[in-house]
C-alpha positions as CSV (number, residue, x, y, z in Angstrom):
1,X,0.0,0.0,0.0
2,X,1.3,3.6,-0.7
3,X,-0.5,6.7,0.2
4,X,-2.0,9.4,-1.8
5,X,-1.5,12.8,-0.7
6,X,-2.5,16.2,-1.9
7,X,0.6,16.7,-3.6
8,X,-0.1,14.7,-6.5
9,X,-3.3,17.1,-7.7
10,X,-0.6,19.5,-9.0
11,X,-1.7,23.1,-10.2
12,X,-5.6,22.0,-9.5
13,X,-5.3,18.9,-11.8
14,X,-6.7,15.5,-11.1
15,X,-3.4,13.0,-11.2
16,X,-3.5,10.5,-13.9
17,X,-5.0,7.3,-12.6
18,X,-5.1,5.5,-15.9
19,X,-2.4,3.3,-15.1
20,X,-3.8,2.3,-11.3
21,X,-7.1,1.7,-12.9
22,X,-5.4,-0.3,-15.3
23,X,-3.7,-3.2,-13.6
24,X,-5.7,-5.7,-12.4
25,X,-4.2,-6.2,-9.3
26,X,-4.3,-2.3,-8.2
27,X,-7.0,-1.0,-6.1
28,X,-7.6,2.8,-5.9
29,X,-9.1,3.8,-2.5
30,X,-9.6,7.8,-2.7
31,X,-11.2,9.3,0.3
32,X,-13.7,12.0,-0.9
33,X,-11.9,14.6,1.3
34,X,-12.9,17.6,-0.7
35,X,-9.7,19.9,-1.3
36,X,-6.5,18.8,-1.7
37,X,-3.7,19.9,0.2
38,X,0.1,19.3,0.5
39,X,0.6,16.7,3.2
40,X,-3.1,15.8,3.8
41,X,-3.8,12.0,3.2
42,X,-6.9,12.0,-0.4
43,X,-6.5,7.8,-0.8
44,X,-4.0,4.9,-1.2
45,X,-3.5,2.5,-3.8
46,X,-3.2,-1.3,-2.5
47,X,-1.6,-4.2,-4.8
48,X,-1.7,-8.0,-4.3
49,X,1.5,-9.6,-5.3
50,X,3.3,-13.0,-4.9
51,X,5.7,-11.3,-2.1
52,X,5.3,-8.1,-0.1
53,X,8.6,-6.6,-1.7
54,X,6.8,-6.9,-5.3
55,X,3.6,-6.0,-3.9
56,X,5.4,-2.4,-2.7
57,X,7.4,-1.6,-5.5
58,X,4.6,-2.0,-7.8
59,X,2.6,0.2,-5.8
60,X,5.8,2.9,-6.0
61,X,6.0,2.2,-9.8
62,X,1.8,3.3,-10.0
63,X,2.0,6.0,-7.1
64,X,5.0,7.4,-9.6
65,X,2.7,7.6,-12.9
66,X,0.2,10.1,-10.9
């Protein structure tokens, strides 16, 4: 699992979650906060893997595409 925080809506713009939404075993949790800020937790994106060091750097590699 890797967090989502308000840093990733840059200038007002939704991030890209094309690629989370794309891998079947990526789930996007967002939180329905309202307005993003720096530093304030909006959603995490869990994967399932074979072993918990996969599972987390695929979950870095999708958190990096936003």
């Amino acid at each position: 699992m890797v967090n989502i925080l308000g840093d990733v809506w840059r200038q007002g713009r939704q991030p890209n979650w094309s690629s989370t939404l794309a891998d079947p075993t990526a789930k996007l949790h967002l939180y329905e906060k309202g307005t993003p800020a720096p530093g304030r937790k909006m959603g995490h994106i869990t994967v399932t893997a074979t072993t918990v060091d996969e599972a987390v750097r695929r979950a870095e590699a999708l958190h990096a595409t936003l």
